[in-house]
N, C-alpha and C positions, 0 to 999 in steps of 0.2 A: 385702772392704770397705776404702778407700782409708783410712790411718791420716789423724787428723786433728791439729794440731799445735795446742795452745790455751794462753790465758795470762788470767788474771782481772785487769780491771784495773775503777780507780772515777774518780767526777768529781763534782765538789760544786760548787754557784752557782747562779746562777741559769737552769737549763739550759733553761728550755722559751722563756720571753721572750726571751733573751740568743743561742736558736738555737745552745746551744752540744751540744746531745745530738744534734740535727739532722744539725749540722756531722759528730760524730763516727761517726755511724749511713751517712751519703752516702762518710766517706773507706773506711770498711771494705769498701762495696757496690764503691764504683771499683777498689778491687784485687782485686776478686772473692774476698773475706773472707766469713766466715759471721761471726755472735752472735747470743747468748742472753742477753736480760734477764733478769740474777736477783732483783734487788732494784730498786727504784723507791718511792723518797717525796716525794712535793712536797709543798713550802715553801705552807703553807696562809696566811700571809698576806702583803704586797706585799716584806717585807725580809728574807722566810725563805729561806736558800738548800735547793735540793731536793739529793740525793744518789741515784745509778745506780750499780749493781754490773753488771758487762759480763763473759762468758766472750766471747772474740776468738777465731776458728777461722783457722788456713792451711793449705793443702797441704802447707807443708813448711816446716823451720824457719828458711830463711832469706825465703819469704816471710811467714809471721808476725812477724818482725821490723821488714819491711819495713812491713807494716801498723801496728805498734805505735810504731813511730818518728812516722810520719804522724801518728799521733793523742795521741800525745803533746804534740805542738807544740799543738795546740788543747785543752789541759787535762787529758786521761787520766792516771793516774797508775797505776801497776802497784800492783797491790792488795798483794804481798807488799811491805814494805819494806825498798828496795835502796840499800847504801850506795853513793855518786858513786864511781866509776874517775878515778883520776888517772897522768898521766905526766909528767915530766919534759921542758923543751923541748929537747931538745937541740943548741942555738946558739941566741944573739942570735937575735929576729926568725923563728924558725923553728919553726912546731907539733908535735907528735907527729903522725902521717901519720892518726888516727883522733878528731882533735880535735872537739869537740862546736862547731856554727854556731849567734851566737845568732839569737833574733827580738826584737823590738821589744818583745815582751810581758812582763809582770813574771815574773820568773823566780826559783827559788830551788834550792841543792842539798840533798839529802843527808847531811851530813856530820859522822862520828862521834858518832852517836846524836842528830842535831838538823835540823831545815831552818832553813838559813843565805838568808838575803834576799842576790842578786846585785847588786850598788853600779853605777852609773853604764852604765844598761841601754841597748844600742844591735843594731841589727841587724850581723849581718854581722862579728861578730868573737868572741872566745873567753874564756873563761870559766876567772882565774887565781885558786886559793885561796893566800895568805900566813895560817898560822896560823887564826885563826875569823872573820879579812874575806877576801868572794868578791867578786873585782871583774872587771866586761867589760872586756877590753883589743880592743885594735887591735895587729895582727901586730907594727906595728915599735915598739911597747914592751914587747913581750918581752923576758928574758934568759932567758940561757944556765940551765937548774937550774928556773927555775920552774916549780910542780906547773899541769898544765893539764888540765881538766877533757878529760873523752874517752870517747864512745858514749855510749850514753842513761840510762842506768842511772843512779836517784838523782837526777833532775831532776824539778820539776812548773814548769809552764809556768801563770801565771792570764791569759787574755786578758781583756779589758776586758767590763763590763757594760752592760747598756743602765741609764741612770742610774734611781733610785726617786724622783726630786722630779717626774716627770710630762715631758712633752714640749717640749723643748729645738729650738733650734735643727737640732744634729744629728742627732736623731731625725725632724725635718720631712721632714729632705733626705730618710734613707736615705745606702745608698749608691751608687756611682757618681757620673755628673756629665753635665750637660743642657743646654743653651743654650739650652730652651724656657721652662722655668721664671718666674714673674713675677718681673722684676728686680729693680722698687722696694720688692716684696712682702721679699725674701730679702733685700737691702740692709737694710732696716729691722731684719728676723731679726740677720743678721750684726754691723748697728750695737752694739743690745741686747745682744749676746751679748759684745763688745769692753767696752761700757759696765759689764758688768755684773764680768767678769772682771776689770777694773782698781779698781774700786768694793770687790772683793772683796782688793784688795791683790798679782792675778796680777803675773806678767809678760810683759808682749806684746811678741814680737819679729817686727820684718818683715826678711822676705827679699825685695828689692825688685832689678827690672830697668829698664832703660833705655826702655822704654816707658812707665813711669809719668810719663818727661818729653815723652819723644814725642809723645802723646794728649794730653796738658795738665793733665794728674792730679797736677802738683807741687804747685802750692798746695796743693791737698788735704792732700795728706801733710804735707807744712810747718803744716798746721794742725792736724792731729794731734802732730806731736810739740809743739808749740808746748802745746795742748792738756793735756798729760800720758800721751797713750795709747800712745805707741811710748817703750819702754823703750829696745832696742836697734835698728840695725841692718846687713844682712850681704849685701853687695852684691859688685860689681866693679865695676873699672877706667869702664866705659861709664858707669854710673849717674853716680856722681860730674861725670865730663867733662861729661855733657850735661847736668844740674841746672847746673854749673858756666855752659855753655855759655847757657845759658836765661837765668840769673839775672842775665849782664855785659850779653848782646848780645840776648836774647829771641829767638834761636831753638835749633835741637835738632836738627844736622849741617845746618846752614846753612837749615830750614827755619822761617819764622814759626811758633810755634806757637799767635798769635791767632787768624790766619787763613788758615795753611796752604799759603800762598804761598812762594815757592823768595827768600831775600834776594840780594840782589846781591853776587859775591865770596862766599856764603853755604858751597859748598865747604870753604873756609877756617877756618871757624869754630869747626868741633872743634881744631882746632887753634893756632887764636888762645886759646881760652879753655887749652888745657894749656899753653902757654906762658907763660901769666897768673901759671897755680899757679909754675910753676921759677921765674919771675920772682920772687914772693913768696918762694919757699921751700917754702911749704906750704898745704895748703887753710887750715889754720888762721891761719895769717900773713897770708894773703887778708884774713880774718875781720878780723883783731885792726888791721890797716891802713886798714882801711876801704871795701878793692878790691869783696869781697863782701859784700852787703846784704841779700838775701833767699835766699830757697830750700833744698832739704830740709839741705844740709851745712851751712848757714847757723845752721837751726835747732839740728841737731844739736850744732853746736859751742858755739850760744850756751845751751841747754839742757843742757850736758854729757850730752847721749846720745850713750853708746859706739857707732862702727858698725865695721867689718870691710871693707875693701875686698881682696878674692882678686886676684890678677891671673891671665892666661891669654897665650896666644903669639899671639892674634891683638891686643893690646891697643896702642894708640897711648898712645906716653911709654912705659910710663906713668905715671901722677902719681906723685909722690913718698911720698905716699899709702897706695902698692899696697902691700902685701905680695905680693913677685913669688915667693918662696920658698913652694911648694905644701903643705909639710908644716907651717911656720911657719902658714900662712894657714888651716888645719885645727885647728891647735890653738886656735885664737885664736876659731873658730867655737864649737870646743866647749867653750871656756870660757864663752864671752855666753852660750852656751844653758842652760846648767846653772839649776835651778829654773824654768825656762819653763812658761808654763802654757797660753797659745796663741803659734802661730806663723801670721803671715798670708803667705802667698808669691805674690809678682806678679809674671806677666809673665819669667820666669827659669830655665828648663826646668834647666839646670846647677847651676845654685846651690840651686834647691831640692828635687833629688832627691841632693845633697850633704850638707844641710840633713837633711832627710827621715832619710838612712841614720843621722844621728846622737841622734835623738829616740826616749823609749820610749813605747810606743803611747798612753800617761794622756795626751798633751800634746795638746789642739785644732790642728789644722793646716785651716786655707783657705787652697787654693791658686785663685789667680784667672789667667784666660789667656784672649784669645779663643781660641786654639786647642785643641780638645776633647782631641787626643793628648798635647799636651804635658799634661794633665791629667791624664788615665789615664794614661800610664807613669810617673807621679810615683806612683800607684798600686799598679800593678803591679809598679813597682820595690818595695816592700812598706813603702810608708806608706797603710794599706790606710783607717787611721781619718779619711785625709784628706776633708775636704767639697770637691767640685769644683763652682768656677763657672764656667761658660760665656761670656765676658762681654766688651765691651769698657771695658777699665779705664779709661777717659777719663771714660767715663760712671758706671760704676761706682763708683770710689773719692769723685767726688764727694758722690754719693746715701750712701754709707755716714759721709763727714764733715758735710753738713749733719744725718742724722739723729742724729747724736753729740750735735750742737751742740743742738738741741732738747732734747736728753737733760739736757744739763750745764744748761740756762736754768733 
């Protein structure tokens, strides 16, 4: 008889609603894991969490491991408790070679007789204890000596629940992302859910692309932040230029964007408008001179909402503006984001799977794009809580500010 390799592990939430026993039962069958339910109690009424006791079988003991790491990530917990493993980084910027990746999801360790809550939760980086605060860093704010967490041992992972107030917006959707879906229907969803978030004292931060001026979506947005509903926002080089561009000359790389018509010398016109800015100084000096009179930087600055302009190597100028320095222009993201409650992303396949990797999974994200890819891999990249709409944002973001406006009357 083949020896069998096993490990007791548990999971407590809301597992049957929330799909998180489902989740754990399909990752053990995929590596061709065996379990035995030993214990099972369900939460008998809507806010009761249920608890599952699991024996985990493998062939051997590094594929047991392999299963238990997997399932770990989705809430398992090793039923004996195991204190966190730590090592030392050894240089600036540099992991222990067995360094624990985090996820998105609220996470906590282990650690000398306690579960320590993990501070400033983000995918894709590690996990530093200083004394009894655990905080997620990013590789190049490591130092040399720092204890970093390492292998799995003494972590529980809680992924997000499906909420108890009843069906919300992001329960309508599901997940994935559709272009069939009724537009003005889910616009209206999404309006409420912005209205409702900011009502509640959230913060709403857009990640916004150069297509919101393209399509003619800028008033829009000028009327939202005008409004009160855009706290921050986290853009590039493009956006700026062509809001800029629209708001002197009324087109958006030399095209009308009334009616869509090519203007005359119209080439030039990204051009003319970055020139405008150095002339000025600044987008703000524009402002404060009189150059610029409407539009989203317009609002932005006369509303003192913070935005972030990144810049990249393909960028014209650029503005003065940009933060051209990459690492500078990361930090400065993940300052605006901090307490965020929703993130709206348009139109910006870069910036908002940028965006994305720095969010932990509590925060609302709608990402909006006509293109269906650029939506899933904002996904896939593992913002997995994202709601994806299918849509052309011309149309869109208007239907989402008129139903605002309703709202606010």
């Amino acid at each position: 008889m083949t020896k069998k390799f096993e490990h007791e592990i548990e999971v407590r939430g809301h597992l049957i609603d929330s799909l998180i026993l489902t989740k754990i039962f399909d990752i053990i069958m995929d590596f061709n894991g065996e379990f035995q339910v030993q214990e099972f109690q369900v939460g008998k009424r809507k806010k009761d969490e249920s608890y599952a006791k699991l024996l985990v079988q493998g062939n051997s003991q590094k594929h047991l491991d392999e299963i238990l790491e997997a399932i770990y990530s989705e809430g398992a917990t090793s039923k004996i408790q195991q204190e966190v493993e730590l090592k030392q980084a050894p240089k600036d910027m540099v992991m222990p070679d067995d360094f624990y990746s985090t996820t998105n999801n609220r996470t906590d360790i282990f650690h000398k007789g306690k579960w320590l809550k993990v501070e400033n939760m983000m995918m894709d980086k590690c996990i530093v204890v200083k004394g009894n605060r655990v905080r997620c860093m990013p590789i190049r704010e490591i130092k040399k000596g720092d204890m970093i967490v390492v292998g799995e041992k003494g972590i529980r992972i809680t992924p997000p629940e499906r909420p108890r107030e009843g069906v919300n917006l992001f329960q309508f959707m599901g997940s994935g992302s559709s272009s069939e879906r009724p537009t003005q229907h889910i616009a209206r969803k999404v309006a409420y859910d912005i209205y409702k978030t900011k009502k509640e004292g959230g913060k709403i931060v857009l990640v916004a692309g150069p297509a919101i001026v393209h399509t003619g979506a800028s008033d829009s947005v000028a009327t939202l932040i005008r409004l009160g509903f855009i706290d921050v926002i986290l853009a590039g080089n493009a956006l700026a230029v062509h809001d800029v561009e629209y708001s002197i000359l009324g087109t958006s790389l030399g095209m009308n964007v009334r009616d869509g018509t090519l203007a005359v010398r119209g080439h030039r016109n990204h051009m003319q408008a970055i020139n405008s800015v150095f002339k000025a100084g600044s987008i703000r000096q524009m402002v404060a001179n009189g150059t610029l009179k409407k539009g989203i930087m317009y609002e932005c600055i006369k509303n003192k909402i913070p935005f972030i302009l990144a810049g990249s190597l393909r960028d014209d100028g650029p503005l003065p503006d940009v933060i051209t320095d990459m690492i500078e222009a990361q930090k400065h993201y993940k300052e605006l984001l901090k307490d965020a409650k929703m993130v709206i992303m348009v139109s910006t396949m870069l910036h908002s799977i940028a965006t994305g990797n720095m969010l932990p999974a509590e925060v609302k994200v709608i990402v909006v794009d006509i293109n269906q890819p650029t939506v899933t891999k904002l996904m896939d990249r593992g913002t997995w809580q994202a709601l994806g709409i299918v849509s052309d944002v011309g149309a869109f973001l208007p239907l989402i500010t008129q139903e605002i406006q309703k709202l606010v009357k």
